[in-house]
OpenMM code with the backbone's topology and positions (N, CA, C; nanometers):
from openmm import Vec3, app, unit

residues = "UNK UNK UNK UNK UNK UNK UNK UNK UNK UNK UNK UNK UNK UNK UNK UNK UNK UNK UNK UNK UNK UNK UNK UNK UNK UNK UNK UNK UNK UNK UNK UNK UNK UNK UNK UNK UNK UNK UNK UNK UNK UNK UNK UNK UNK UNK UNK UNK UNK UNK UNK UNK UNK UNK UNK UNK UNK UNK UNK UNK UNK UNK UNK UNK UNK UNK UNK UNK UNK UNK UNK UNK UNK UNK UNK UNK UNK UNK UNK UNK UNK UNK UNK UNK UNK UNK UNK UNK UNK UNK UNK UNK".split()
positions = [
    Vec3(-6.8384, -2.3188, 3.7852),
    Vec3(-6.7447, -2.3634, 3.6841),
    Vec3(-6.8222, -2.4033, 3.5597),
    Vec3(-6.8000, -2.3573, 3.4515),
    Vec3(-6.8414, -2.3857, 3.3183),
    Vec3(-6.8020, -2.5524, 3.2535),
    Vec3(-6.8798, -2.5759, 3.1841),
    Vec3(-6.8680, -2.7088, 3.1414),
    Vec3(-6.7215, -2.6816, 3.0458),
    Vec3(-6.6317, -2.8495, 3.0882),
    Vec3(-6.5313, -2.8216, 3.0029),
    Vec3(-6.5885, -2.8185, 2.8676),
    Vec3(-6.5097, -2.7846, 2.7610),
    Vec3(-6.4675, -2.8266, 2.6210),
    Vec3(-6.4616, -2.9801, 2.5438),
    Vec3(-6.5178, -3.0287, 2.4492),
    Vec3(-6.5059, -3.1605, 2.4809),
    Vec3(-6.3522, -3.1576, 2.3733),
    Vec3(-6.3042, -3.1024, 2.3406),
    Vec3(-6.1675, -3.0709, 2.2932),
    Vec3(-6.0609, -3.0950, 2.4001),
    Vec3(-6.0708, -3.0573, 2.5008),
    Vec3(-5.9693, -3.0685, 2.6180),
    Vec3(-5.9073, -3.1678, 2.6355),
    Vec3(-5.9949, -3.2960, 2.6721),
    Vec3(-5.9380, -3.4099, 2.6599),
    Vec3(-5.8519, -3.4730, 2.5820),
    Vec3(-5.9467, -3.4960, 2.4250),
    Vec3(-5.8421, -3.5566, 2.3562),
    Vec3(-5.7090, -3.5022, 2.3211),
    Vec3(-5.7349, -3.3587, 2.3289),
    Vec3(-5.5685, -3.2428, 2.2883),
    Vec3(-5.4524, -3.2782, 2.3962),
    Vec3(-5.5404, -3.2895, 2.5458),
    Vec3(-5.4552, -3.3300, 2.6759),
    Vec3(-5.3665, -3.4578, 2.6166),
    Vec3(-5.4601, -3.5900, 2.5676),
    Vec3(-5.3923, -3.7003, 2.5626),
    Vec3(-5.3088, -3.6912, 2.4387),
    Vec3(-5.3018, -3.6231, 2.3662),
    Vec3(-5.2171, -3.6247, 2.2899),
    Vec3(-5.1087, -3.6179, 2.3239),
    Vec3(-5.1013, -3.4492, 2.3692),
    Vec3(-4.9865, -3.4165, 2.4757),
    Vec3(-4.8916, -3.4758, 2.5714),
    Vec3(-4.9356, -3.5775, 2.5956),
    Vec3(-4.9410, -3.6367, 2.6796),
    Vec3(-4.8879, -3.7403, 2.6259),
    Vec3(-4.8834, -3.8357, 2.5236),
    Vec3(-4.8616, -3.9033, 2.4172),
    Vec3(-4.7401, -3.8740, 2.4134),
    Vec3(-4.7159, -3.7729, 2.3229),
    Vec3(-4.5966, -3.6705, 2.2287),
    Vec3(-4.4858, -3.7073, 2.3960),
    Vec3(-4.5304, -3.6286, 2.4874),
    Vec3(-4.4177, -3.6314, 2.6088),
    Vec3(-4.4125, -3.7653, 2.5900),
    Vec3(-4.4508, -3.8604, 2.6194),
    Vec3(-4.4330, -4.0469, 2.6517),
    Vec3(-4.3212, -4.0599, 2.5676),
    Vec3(-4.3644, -4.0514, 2.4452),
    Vec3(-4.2757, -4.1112, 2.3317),
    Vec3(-4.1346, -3.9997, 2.3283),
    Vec3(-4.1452, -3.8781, 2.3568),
    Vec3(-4.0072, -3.8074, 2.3575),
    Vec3(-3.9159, -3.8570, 2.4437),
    Vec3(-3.9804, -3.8941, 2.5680),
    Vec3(-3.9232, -3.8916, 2.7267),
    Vec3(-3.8618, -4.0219, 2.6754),
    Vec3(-3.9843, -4.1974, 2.5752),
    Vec3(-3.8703, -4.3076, 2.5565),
    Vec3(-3.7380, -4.3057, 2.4691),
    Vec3(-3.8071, -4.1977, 2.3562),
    Vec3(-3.6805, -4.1992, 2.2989),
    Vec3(-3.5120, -4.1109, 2.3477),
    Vec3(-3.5150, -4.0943, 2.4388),
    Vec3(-3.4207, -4.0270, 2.5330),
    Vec3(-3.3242, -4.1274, 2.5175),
    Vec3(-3.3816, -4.2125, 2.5494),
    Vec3(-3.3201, -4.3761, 2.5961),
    Vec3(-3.2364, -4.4451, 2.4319),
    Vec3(-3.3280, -4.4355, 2.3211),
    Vec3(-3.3293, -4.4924, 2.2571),
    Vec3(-3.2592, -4.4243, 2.1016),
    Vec3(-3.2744, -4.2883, 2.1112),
    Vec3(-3.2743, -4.2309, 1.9976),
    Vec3(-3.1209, -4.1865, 1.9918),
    Vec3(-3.0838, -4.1755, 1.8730),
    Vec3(-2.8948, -4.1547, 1.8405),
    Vec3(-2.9391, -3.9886, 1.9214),
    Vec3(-2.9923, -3.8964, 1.9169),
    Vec3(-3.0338, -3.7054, 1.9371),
    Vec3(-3.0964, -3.7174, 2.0252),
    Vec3(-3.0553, -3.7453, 2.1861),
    Vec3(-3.2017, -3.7442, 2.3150),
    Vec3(-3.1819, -3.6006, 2.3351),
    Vec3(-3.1096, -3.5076, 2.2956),
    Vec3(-3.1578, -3.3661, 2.3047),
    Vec3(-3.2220, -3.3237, 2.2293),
    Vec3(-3.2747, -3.3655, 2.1201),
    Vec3(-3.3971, -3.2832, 2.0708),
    Vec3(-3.5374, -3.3403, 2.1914),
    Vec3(-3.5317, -3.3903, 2.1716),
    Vec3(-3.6055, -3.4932, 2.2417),
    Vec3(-3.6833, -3.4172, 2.3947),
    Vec3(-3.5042, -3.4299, 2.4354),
    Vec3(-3.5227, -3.3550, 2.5698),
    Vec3(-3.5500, -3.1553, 2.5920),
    Vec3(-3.5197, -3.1110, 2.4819),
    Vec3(-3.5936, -2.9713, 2.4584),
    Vec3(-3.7019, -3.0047, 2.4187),
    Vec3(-3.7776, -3.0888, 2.3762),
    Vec3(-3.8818, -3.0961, 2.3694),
    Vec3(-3.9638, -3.0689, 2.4599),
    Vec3(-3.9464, -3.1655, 2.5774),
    Vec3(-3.9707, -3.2057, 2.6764),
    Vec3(-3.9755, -3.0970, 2.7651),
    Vec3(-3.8641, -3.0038, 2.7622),
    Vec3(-3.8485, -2.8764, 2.8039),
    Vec3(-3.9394, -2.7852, 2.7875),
    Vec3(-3.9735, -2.7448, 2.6176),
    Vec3(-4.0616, -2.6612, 2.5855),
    Vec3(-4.2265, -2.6975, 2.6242),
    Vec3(-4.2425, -2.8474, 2.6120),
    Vec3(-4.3798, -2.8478, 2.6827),
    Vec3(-4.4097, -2.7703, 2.8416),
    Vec3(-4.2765, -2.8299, 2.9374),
    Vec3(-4.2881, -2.7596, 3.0609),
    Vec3(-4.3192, -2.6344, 3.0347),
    Vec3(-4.2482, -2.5333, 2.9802),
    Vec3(-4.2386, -2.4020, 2.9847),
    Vec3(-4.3275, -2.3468, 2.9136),
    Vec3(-4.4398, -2.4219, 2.8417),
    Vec3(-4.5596, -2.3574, 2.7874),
    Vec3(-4.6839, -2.3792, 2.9117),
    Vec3(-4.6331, -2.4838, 2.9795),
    Vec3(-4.7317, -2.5110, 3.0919),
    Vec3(-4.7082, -2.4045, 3.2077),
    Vec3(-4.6172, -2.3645, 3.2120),
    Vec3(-4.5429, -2.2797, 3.3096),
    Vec3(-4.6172, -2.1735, 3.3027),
    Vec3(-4.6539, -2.1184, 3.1734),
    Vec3(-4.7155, -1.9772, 3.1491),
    Vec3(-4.8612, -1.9862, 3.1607),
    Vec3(-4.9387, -2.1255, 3.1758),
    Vec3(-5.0435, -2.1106, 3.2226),
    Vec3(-5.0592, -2.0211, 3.3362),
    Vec3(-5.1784, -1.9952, 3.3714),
    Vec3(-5.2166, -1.9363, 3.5019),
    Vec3(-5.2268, -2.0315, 3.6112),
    Vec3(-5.2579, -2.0183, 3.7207),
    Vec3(-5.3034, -2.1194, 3.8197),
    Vec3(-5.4220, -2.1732, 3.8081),
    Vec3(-5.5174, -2.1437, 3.7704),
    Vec3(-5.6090, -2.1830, 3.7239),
    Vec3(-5.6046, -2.2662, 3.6324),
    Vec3(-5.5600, -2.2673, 3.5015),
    Vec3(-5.5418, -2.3380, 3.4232),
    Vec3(-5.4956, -2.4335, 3.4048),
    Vec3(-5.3583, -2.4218, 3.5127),
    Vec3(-5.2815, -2.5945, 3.5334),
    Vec3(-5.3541, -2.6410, 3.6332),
    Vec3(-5.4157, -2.5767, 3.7332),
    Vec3(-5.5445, -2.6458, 3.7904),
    Vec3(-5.6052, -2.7727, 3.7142),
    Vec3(-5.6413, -2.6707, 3.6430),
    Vec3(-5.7573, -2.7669, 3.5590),
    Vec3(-5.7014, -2.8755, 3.4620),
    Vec3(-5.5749, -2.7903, 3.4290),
    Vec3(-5.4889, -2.9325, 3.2948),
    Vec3(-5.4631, -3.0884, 3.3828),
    Vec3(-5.4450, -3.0251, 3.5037),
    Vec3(-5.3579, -3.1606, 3.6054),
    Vec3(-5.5202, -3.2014, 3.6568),
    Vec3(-5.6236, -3.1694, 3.6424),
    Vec3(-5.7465, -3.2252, 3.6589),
    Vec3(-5.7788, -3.3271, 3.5477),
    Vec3(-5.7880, -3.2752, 3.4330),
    Vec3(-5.8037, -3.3401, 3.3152),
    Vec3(-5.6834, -3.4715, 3.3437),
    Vec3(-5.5567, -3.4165, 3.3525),
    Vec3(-5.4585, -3.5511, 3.3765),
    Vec3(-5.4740, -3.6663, 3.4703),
    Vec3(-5.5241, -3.6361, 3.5632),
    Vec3(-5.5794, -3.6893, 3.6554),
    Vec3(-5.6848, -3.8255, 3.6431),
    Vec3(-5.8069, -3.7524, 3.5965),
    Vec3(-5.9189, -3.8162, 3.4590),
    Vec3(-5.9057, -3.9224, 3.4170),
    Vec3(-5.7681, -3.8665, 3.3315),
    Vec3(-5.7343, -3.9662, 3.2263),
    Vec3(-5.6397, -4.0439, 3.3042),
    Vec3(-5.5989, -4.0452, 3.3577),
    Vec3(-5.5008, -4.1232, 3.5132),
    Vec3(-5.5651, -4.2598, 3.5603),
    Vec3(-5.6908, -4.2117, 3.5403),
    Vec3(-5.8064, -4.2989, 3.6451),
    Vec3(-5.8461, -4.3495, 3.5305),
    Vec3(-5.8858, -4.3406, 3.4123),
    Vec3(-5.9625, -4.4311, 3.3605),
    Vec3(-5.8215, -4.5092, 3.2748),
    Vec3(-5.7493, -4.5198, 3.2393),
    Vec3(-5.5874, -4.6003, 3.2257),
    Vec3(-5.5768, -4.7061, 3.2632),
    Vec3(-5.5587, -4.8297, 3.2404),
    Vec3(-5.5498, -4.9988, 3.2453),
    Vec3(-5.3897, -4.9286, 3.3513),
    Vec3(-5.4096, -5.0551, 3.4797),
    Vec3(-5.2861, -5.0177, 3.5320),
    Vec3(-5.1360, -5.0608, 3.4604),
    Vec3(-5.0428, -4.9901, 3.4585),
    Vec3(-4.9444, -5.0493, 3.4240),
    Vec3(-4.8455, -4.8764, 3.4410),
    Vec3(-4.7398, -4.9103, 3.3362),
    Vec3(-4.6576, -4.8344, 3.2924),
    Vec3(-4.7486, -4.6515, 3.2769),
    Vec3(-4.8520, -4.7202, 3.1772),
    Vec3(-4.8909, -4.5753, 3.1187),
    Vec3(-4.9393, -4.5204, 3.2624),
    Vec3(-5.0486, -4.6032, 3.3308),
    Vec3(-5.0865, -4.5282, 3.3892),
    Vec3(-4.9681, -4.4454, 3.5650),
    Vec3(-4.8951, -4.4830, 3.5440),
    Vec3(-4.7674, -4.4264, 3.6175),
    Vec3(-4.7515, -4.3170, 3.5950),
    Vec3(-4.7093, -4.3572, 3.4621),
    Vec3(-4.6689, -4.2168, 3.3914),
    Vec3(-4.7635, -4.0769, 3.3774),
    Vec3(-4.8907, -4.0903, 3.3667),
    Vec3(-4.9992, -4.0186, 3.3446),
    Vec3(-5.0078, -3.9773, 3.5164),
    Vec3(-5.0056, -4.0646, 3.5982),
    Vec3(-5.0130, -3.9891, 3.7424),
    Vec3(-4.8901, -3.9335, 3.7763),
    Vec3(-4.7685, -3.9671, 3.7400),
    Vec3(-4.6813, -3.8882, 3.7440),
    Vec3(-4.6549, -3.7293, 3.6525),
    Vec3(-4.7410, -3.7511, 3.5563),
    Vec3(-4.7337, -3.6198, 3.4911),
    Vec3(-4.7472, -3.5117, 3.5538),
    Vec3(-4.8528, -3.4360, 3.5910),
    Vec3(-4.8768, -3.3359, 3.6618),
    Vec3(-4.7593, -3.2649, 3.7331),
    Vec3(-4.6999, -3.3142, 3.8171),
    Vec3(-4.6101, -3.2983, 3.8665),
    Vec3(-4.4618, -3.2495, 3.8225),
    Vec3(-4.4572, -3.3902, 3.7300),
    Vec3(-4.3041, -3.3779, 3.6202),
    Vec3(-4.3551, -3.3003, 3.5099),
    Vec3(-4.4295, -3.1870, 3.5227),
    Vec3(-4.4287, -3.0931, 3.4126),
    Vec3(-4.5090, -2.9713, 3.4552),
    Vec3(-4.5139, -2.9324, 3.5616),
    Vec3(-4.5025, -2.8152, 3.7077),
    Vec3(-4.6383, -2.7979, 3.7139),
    Vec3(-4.7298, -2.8662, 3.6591),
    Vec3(-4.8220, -2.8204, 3.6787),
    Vec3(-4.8981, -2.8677, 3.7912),
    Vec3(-4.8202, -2.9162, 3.8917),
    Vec3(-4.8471, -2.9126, 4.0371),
    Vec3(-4.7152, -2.9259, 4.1047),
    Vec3(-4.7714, -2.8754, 4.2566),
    Vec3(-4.6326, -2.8546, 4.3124),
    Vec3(-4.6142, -3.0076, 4.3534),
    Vec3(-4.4689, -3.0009, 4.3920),
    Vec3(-4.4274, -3.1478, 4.4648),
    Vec3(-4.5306, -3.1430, 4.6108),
    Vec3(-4.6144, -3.2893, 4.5633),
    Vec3(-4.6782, -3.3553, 4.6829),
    Vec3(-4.8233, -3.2628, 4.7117),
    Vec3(-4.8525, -3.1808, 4.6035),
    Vec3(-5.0044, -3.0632, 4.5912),
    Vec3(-5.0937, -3.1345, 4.5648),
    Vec3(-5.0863, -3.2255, 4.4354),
    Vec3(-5.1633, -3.2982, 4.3642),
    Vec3(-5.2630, -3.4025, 4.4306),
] * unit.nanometer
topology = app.Topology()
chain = topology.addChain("A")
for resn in residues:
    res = topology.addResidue(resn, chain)
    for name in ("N", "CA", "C"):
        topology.addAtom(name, app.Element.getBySymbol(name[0]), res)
């Protein structure tokens, strides 16, 4: 395996970010359907990864999972992978 990218990471947490804040404003925002196609279109760009690739994205998520002060975020960040297919239910 080739050394990651040191790009990977921070692009991951962004991503990762962007979903957080779409997924609160669901709750909060007068339009939770933009919101929630949002939310949509991230899945379905992850979708077209290869297996390999969400391999490795839900690795990186993972990562960043573990080094996360416990609380909320880090829930959410271990729950990612999963709630955005890039592992199967209970793979991870």
């Amino acid at each position: 395996m080739t050394a990651t990218d040191p790009l990977v990471k921070p692009l991951t947490e962004i991503v990762i970010e962007l979903a957080w804040l779409l997924e609160c404003s669901i709750d909060a925002d007068g339009e939770p359907r933009a919101a929630a196609k949002t939310l949509d279109w991230i899945a379905f760009v992850f979708d077209h990864l290869t297996p390999d690739q969400r391999e490795r994205l839900a690795g990186v998520v993972s990562r960043i999972a573990a080094e996360a002060d416990p609380g909320e975020r880090r829930r959410y960040l271990a729950a990612f992978p999963e709630a955005f297919g890039l592992v199967d239910d209970g793979e991870e």
